[in-house]
Backbone of each chain as ProteinMPNN parsed JSONL, in Angstrom:
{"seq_chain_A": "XXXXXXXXXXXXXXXXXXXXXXXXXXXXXXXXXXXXXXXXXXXXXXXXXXXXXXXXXXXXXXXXXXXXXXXXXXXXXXXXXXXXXXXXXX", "coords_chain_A": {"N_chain_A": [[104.373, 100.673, 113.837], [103.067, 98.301, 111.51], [104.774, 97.207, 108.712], [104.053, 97.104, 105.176], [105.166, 95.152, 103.83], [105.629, 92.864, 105.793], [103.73, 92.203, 106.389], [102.484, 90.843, 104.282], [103.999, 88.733, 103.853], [102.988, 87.632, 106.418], [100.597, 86.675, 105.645], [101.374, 84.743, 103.128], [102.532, 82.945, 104.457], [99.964, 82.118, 105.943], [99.028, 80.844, 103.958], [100.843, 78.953, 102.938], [100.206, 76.756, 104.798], [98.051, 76.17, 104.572], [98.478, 74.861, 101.577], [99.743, 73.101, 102.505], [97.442, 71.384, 104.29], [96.374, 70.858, 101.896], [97.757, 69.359, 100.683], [98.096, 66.847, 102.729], [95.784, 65.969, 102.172], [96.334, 65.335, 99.758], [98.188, 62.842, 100.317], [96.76, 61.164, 101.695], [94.113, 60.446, 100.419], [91.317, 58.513, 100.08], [91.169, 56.7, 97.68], [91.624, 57.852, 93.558], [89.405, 59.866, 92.802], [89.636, 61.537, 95.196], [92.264, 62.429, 95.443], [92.541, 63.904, 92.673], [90.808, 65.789, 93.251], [92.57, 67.054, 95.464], [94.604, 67.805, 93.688], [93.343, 69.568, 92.32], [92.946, 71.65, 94.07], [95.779, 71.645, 94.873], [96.737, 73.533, 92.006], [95.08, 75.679, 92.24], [96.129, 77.132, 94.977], [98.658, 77.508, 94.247], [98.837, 79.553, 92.092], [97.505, 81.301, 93.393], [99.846, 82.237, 94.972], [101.97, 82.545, 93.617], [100.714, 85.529, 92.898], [100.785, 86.217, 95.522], [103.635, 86.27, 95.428], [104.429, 88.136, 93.598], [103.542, 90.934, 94.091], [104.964, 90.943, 96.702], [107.983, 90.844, 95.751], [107.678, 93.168, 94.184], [107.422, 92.72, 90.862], [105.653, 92.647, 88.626], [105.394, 90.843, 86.277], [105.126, 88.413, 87.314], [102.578, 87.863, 87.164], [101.308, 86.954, 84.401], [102.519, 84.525, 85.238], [101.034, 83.232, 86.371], [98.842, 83.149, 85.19], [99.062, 81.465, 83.161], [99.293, 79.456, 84.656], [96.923, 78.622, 85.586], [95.059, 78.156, 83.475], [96.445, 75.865, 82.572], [96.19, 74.102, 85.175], [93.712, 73.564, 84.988], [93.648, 72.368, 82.781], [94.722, 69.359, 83.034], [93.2, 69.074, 85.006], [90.988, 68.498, 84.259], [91.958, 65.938, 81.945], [92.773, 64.225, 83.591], [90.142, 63.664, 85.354], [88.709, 62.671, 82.466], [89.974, 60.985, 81.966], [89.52, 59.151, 84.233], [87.227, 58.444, 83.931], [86.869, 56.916, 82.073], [88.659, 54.779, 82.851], [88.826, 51.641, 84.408], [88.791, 52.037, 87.514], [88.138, 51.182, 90.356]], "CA_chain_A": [[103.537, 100.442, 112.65], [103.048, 97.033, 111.07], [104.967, 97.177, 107.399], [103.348, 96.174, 103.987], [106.035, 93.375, 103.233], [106.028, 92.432, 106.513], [101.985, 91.604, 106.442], [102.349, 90.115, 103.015], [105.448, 87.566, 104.32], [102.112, 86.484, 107.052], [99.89, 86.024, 104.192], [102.217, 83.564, 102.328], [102.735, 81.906, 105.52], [99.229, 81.267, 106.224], [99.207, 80.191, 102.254], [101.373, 77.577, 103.28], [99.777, 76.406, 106.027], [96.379, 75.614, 103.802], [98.81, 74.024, 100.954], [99.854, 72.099, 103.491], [96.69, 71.063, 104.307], [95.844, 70.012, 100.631], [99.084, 67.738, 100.324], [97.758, 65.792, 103.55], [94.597, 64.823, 101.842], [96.735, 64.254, 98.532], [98.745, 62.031, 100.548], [95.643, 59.993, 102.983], [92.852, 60.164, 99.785], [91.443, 56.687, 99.625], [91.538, 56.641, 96.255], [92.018, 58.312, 92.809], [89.146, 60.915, 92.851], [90.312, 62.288, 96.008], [93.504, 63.02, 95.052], [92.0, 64.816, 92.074], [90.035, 66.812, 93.938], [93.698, 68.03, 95.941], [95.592, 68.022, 92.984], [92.812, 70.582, 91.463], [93.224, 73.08, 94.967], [97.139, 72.634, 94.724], [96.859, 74.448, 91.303], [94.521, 77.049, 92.807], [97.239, 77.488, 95.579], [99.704, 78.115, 93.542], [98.278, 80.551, 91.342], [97.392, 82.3, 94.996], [101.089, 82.019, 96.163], [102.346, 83.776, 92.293], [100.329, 86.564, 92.974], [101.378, 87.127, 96.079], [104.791, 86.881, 95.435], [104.463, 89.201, 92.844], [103.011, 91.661, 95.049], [105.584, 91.193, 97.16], [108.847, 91.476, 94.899], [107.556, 94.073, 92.648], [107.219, 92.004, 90.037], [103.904, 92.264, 88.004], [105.766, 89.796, 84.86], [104.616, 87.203, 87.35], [101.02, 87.974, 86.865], [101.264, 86.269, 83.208], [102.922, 83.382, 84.891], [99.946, 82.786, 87.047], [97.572, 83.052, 84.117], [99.103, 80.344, 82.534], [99.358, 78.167, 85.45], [95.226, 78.698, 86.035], [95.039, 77.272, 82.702], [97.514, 74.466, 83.065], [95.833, 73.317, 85.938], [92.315, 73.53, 84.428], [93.875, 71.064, 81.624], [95.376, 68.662, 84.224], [92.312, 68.139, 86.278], [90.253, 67.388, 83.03], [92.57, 64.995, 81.88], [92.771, 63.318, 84.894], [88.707, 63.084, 84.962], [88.444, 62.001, 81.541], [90.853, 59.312, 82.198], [88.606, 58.404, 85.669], [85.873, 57.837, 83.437], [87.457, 55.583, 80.655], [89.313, 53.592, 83.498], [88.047, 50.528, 85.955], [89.66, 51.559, 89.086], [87.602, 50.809, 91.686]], "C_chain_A": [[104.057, 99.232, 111.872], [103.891, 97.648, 109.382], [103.921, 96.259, 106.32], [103.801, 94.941, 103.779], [105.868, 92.358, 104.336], [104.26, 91.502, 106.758], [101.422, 90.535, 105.168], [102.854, 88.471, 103.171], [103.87, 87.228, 105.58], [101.102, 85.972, 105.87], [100.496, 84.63, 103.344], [102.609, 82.733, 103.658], [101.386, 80.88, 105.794], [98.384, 80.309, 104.276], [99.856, 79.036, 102.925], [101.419, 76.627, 104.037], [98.322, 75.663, 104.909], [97.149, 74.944, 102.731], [99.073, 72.945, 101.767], [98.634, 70.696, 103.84], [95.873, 70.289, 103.028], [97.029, 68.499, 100.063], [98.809, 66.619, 101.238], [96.516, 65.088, 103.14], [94.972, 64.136, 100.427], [97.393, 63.012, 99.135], [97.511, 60.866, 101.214], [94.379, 59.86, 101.881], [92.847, 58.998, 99.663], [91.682, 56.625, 98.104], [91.173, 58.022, 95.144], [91.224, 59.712, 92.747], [89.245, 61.9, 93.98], [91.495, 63.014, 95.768], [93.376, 63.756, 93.786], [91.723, 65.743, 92.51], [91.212, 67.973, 94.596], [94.276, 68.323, 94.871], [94.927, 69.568, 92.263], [93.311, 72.244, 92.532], [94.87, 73.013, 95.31], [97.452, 73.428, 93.655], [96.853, 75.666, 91.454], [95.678, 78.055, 93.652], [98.618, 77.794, 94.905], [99.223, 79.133, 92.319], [98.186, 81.254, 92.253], [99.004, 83.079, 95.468], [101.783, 83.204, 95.007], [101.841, 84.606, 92.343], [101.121, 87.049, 94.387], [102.948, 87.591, 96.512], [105.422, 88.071, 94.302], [104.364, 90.409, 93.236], [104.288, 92.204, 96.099], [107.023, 91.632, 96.854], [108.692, 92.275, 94.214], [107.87, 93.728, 91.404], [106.075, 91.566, 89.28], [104.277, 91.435, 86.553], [105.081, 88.742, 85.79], [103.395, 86.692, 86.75], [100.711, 87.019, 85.772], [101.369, 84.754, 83.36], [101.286, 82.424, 85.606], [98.338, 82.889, 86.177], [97.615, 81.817, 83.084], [99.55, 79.128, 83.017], [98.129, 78.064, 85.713], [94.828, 77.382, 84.871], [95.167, 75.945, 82.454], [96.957, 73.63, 83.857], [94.465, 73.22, 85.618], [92.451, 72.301, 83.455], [93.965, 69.44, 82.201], [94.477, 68.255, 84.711], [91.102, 67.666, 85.083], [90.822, 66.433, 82.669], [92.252, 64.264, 82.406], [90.998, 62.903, 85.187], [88.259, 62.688, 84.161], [88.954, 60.458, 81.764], [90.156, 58.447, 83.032], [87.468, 57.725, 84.84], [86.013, 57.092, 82.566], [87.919, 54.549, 81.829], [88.276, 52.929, 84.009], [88.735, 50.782, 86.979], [88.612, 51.917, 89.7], [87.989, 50.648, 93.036]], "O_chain_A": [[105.251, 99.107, 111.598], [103.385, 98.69, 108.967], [103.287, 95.222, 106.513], [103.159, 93.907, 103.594], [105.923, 91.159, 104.065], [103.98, 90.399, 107.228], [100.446, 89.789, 105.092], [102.334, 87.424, 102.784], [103.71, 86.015, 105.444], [101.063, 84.835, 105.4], [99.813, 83.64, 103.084], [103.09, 81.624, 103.424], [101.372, 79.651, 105.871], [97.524, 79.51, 103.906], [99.141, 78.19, 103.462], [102.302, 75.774, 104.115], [97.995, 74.477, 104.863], [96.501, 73.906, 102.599], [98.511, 71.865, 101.586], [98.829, 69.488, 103.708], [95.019, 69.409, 103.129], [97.037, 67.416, 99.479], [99.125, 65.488, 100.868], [96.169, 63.976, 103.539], [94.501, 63.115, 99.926], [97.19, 61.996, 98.471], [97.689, 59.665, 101.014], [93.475, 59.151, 102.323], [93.793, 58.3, 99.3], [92.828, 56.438, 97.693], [90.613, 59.031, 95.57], [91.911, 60.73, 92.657], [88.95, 63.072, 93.746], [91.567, 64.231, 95.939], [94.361, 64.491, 93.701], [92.37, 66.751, 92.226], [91.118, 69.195, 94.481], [94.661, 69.488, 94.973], [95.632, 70.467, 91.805], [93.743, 73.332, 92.153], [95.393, 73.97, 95.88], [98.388, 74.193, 93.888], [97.68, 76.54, 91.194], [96.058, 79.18, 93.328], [99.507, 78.446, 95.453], [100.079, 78.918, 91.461], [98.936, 82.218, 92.1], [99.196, 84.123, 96.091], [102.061, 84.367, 95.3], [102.441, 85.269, 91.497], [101.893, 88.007, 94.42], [103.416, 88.458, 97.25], [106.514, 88.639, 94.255], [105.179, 91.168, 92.711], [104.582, 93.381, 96.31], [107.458, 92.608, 97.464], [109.563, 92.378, 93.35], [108.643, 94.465, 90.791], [105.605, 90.428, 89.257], [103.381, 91.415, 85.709], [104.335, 88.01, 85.14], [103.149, 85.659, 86.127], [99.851, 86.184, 86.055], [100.917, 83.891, 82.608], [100.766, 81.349, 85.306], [97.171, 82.734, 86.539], [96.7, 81.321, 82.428], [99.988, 78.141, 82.427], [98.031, 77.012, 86.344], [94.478, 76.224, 85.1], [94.311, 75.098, 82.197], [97.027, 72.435, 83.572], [94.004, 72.398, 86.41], [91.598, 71.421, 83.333], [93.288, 68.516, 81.75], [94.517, 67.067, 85.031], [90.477, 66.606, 85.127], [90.159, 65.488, 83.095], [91.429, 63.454, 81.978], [90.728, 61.702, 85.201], [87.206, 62.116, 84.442], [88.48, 59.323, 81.731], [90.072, 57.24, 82.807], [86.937, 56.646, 85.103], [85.004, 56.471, 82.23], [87.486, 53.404, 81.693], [87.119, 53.336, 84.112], [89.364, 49.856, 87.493], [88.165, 53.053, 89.547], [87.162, 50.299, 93.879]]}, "seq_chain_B": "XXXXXXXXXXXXXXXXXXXXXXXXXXXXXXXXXXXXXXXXXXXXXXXXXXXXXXXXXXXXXXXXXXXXXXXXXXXXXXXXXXXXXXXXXXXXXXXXXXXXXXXXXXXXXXXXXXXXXXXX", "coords_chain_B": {"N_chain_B": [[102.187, 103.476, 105.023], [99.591, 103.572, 102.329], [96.478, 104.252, 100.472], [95.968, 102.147, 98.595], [97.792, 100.071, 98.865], [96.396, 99.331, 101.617], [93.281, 98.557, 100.821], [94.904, 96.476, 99.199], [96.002, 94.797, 101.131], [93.633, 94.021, 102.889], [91.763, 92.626, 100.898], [93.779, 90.834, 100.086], [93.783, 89.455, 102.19], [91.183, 88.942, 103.016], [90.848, 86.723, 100.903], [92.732, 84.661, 101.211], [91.755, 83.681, 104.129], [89.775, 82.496, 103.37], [90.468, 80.403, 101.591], [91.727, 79.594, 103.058], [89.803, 78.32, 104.943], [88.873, 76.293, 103.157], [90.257, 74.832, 102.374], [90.586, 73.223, 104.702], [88.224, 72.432, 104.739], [88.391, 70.913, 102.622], [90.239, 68.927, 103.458], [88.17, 67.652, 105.797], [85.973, 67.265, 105.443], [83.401, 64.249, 105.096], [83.314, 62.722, 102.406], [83.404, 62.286, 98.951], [82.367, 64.001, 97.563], [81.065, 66.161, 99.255], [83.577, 67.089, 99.234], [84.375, 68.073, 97.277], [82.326, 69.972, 96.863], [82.904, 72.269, 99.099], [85.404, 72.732, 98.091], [85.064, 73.873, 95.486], [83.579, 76.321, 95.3], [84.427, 77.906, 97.21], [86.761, 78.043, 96.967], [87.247, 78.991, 94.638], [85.992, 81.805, 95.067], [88.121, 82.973, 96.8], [90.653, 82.64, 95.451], [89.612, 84.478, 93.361], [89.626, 86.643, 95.124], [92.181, 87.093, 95.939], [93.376, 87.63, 93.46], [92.409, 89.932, 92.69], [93.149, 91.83, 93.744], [96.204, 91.438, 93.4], [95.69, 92.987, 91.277], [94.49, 95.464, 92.01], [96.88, 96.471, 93.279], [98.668, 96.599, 91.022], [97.859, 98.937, 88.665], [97.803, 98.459, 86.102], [97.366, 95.788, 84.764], [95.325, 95.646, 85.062], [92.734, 94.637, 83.218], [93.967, 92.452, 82.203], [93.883, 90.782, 84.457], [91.302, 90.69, 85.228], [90.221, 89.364, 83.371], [91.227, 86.74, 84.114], [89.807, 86.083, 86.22], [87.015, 85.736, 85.297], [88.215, 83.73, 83.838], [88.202, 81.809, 85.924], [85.718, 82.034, 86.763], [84.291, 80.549, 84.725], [85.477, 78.215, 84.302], [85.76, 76.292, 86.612], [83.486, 75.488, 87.76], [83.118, 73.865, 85.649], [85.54, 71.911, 85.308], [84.691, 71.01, 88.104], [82.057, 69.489, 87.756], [83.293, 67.498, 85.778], [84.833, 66.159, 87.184], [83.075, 65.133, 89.333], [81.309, 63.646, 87.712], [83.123, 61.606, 87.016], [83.749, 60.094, 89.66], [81.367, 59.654, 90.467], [81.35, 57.306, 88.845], [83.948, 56.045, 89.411], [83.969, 55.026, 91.986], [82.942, 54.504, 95.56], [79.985, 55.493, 97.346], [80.466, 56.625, 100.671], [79.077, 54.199, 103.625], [76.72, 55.366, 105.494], [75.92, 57.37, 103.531], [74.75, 55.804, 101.129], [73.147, 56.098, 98.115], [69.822, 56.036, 97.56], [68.286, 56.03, 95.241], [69.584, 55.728, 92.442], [70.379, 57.62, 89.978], [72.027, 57.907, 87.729], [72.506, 55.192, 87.302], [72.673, 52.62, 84.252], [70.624, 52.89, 82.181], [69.891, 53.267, 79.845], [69.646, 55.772, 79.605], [71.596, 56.877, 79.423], [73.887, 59.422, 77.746], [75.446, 57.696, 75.16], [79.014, 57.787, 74.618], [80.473, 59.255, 71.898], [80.876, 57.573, 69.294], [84.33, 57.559, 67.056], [85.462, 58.392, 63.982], [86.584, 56.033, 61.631], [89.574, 57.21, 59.818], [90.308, 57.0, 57.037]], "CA_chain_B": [[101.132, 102.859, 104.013], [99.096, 103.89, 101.286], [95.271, 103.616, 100.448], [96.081, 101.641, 97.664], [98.026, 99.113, 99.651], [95.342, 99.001, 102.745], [92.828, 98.213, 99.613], [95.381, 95.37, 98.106], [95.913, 94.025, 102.179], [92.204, 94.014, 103.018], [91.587, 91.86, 99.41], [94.086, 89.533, 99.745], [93.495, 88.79, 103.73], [90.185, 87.591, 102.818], [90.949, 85.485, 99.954], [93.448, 83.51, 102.307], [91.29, 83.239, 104.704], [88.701, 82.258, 102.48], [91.214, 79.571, 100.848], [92.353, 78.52, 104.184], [88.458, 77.609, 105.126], [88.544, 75.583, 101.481], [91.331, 73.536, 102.458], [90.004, 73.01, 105.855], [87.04, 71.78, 104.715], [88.702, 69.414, 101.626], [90.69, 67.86, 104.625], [87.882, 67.216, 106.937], [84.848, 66.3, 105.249], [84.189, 62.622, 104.536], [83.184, 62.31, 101.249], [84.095, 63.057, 97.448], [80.945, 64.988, 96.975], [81.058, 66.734, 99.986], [84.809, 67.869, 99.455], [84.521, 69.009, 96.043], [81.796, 71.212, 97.264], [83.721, 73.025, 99.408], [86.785, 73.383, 97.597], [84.867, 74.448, 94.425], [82.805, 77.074, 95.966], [85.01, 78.678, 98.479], [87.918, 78.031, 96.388], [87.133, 80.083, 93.322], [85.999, 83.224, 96.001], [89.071, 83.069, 97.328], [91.302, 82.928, 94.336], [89.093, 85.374, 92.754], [89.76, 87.882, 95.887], [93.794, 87.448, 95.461], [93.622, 88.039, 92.013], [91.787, 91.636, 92.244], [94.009, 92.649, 95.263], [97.065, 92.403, 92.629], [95.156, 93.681, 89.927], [94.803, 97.045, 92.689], [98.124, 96.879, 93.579], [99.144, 96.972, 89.681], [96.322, 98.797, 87.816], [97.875, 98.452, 84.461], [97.595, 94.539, 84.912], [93.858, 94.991, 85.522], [92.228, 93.798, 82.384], [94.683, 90.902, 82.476], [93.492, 89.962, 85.887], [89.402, 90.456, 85.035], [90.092, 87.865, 82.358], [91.68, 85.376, 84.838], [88.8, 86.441, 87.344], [86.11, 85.553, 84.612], [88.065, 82.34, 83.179], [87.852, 80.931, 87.138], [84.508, 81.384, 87.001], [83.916, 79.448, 84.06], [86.042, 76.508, 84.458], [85.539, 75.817, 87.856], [82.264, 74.188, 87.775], [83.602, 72.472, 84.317], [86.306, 70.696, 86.09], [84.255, 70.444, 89.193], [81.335, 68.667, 87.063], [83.858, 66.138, 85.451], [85.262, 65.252, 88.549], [82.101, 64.335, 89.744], [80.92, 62.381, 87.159], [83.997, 60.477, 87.46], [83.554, 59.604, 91.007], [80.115, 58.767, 91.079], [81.524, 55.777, 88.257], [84.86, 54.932, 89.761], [84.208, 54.952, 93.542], [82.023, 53.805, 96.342], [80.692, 56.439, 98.555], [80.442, 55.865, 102.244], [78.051, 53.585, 104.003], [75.542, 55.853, 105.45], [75.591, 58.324, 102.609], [74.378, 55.293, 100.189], [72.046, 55.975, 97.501], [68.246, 54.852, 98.078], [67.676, 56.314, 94.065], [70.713, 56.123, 91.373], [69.8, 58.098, 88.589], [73.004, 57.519, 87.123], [72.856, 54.029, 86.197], [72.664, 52.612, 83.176], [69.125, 52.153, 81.803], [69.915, 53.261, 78.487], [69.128, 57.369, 79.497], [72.463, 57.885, 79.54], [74.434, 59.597, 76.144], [76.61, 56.856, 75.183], [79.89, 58.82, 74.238], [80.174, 59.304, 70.202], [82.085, 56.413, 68.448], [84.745, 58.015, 66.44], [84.828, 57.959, 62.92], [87.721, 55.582, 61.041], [89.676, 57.651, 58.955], [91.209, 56.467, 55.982]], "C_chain_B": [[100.002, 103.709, 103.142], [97.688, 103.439, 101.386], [95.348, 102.571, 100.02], [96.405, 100.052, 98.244], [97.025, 98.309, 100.897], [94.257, 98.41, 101.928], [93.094, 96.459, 99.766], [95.51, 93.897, 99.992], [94.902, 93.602, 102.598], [91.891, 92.467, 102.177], [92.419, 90.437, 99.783], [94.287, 88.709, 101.391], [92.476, 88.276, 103.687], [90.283, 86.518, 101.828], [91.696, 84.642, 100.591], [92.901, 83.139, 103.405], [90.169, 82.127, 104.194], [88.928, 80.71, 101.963], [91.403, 78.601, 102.011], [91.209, 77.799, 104.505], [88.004, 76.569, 104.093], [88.819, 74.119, 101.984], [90.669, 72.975, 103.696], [88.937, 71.697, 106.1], [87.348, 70.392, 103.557], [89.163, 68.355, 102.71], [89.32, 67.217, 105.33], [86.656, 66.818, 106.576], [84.803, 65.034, 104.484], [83.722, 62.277, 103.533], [83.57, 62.711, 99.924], [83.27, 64.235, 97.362], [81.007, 66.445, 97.784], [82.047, 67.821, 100.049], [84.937, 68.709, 98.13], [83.19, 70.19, 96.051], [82.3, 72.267, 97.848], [84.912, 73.692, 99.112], [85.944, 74.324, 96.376], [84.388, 75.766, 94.416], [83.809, 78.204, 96.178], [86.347, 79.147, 97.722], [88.165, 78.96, 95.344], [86.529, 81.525, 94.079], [87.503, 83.544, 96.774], [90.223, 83.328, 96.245], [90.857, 84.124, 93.967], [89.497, 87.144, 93.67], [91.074, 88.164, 95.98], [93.78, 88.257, 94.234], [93.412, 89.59, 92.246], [92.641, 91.962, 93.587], [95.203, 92.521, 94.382], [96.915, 93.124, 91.649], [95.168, 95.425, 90.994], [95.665, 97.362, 93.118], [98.938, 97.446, 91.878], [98.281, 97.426, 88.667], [96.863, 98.604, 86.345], [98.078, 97.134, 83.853], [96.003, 94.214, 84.786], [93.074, 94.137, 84.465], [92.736, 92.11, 82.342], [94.194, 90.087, 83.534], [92.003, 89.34, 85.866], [89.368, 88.993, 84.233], [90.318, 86.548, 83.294], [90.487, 85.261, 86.096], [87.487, 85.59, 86.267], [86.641, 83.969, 83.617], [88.16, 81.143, 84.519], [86.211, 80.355, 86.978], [83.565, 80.351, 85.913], [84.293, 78.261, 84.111], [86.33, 75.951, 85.695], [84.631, 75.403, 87.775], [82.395, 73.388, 86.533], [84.169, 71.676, 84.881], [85.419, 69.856, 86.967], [83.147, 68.752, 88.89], [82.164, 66.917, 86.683], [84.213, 65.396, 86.321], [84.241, 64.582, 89.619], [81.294, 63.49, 89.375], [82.19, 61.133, 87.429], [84.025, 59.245, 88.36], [82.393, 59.048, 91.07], [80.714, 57.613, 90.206], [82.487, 55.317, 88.933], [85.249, 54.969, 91.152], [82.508, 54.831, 94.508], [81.493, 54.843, 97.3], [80.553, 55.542, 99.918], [79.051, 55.168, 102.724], [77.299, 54.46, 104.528], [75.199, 56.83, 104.6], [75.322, 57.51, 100.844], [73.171, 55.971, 98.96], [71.14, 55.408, 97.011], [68.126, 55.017, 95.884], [68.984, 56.596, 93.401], [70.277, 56.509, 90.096], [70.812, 58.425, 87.191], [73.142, 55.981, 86.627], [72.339, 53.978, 84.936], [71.495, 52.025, 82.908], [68.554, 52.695, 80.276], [69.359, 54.57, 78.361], [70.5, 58.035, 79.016], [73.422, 57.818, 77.967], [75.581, 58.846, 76.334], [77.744, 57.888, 74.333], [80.283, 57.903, 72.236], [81.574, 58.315, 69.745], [82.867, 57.685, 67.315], [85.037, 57.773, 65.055], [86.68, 57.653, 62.429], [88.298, 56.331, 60.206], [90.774, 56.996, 58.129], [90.517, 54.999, 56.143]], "O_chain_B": [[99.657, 104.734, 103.729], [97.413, 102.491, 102.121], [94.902, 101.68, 100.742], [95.638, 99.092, 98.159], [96.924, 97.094, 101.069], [94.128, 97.284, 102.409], [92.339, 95.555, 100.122], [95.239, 92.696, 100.017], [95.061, 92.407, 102.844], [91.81, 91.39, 102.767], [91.943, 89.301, 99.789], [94.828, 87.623, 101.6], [92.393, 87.155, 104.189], [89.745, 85.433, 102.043], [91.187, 83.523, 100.534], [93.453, 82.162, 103.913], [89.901, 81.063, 104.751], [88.008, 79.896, 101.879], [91.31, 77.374, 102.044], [91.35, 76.579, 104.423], [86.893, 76.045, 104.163], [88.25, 73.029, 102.046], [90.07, 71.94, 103.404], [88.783, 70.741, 106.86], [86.805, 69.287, 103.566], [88.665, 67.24, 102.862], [89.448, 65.997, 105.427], [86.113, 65.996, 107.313], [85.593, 64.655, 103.619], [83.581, 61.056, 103.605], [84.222, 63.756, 99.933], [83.687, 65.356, 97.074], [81.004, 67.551, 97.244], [81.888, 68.944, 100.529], [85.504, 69.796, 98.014], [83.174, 71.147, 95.277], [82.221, 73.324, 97.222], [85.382, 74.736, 99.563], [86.214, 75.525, 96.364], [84.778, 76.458, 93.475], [83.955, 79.194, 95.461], [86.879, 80.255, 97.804], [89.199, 79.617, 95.228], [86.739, 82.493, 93.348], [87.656, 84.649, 97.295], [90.701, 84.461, 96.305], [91.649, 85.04, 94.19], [89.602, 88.271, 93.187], [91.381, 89.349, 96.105], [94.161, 89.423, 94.137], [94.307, 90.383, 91.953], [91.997, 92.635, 94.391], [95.672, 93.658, 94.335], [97.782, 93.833, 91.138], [95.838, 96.383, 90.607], [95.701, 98.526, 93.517], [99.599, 98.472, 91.72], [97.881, 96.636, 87.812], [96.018, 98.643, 85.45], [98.695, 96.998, 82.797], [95.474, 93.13, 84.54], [92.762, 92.988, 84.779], [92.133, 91.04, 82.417], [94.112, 88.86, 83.484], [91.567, 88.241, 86.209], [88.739, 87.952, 84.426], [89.661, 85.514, 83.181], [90.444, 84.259, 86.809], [87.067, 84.594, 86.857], [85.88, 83.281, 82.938], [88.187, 79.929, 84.32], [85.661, 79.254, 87.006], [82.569, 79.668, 86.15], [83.541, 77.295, 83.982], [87.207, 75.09, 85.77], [84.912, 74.216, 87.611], [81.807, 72.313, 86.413], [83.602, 70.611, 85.125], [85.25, 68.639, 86.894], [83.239, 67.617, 89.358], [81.874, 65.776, 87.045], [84.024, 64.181, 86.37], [84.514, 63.754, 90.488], [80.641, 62.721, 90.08], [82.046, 60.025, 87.946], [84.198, 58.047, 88.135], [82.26, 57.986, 91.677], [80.631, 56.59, 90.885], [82.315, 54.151, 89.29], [86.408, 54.956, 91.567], [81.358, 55.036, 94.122], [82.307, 55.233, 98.137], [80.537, 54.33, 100.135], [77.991, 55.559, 102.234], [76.618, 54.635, 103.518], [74.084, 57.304, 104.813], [75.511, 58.067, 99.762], [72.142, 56.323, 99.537], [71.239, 54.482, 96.206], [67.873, 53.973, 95.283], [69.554, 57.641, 93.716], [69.849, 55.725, 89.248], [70.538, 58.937, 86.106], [73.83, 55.665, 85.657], [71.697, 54.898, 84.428], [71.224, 50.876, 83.257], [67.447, 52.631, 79.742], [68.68, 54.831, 77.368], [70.668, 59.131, 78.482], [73.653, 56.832, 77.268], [76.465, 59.013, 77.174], [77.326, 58.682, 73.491], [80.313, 56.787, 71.718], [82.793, 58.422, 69.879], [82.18, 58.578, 66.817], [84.802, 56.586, 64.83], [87.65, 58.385, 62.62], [87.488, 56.398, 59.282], [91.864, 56.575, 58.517], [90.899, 54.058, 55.448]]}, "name": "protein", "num_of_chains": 2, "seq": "XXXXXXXXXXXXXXXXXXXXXXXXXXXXXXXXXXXXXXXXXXXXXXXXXXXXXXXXXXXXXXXXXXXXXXXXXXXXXXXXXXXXXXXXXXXXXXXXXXXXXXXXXXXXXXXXXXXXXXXXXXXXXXXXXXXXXXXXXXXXXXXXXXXXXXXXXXXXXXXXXXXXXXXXXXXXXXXXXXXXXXXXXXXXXXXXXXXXXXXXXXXXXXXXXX"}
């Protein structure tokens, strides 16, 4: 019989397998609103990853921390689109 | 194992899958438009299905969680929005996905943003 922790520990694996995947298009975006676009789903992913290491340590204080990293990264990717739209980069 | 757990495993096996199909798709399709569709979409079902898989692993977390479940779904198409006005001004898309009709330029429809007022 498969364990809980032990199914959780693949979960956060294939988590890090799809961050993965968002750092290769932060790294190859032609330009600036691309890398927006990753920077918005590495937030997501990490808000994903705090839950489930919460889950997995028995640790539900994380829960809070991942409510105010949702946020955080909600601020962050406005910013960063306000700014797109005041700048000239082309 | 536990119901409770089979529940919270269930929940958060589709939201990673869900997430992983996000990313998948930010990587591999070729345009801005195209990629912030997919992430925005897929991305906030997927989050949204973690979240309530620790909210049933910890029920005395749950309200806390609904809230973070219900402030995805609002500020995910906020961001998404800005980030697409952005892009249509400070980028080019690709040559066969030109646009025959820009209903974004400037022909004096669009709200010029509010001059701020001098103080003092």
């Amino acid at each position: 019989m498969i364990s809980f922790d032990f199914l959780i520990d693949l979960l956060l694996g294939v988590l890090t397998v799809s961050l993965a995947l968002g750092f290769i298009r932060l790294k190859r975006g032609p330009d600036v609103p691309n890398r927006t676009v990753a920077f918005d789903l590495i937030t997501l992913h990490a808000v994903g990853m705090v839950a489930l290491i919460a889950i997995r340590h028995q640790a539900p204080m994380l829960l809070d921390i991942a409510l105010v990293a949702a946020v955080l990264g909600f601020l962050g990717t406005m910013l960063l689109a306000r700014y797109l739209e005041e700048s000239d980069e082309k | 194992m536990t119901t409770l757990e089979a529940i919270t495993i269930i929940l958060a096996t589709i939201g990673v899958l869900i997430m992983l199909i996000s990313s998948y798709g930010v990587l591999r399709f070729p345009d801005v438009f195209m990629r912030m569709h997919a992430f925005s979409k897929a991305g906030t079902l997927g989050i949204s299905c973690l979240i309530l898989a620790a909210a049933v692993y910890y029920p005395e977390y749950l309200a806390r969680m609904i809230v973070l479940v219900v402030l995805f779904f609002l500020t995910g198409p906020i961001a998404t929005t800005a980030i697409a006005r952005a892009a249509l001004r400070a980028s080019t898309p690709e040559d066969h996905l030109h646009l025959t009709i820009n209903e974004m330029q400037d022909d004096g429809m669009i709200k010029k943003p509010r001059k701020r007022k001098k103080t003092g």
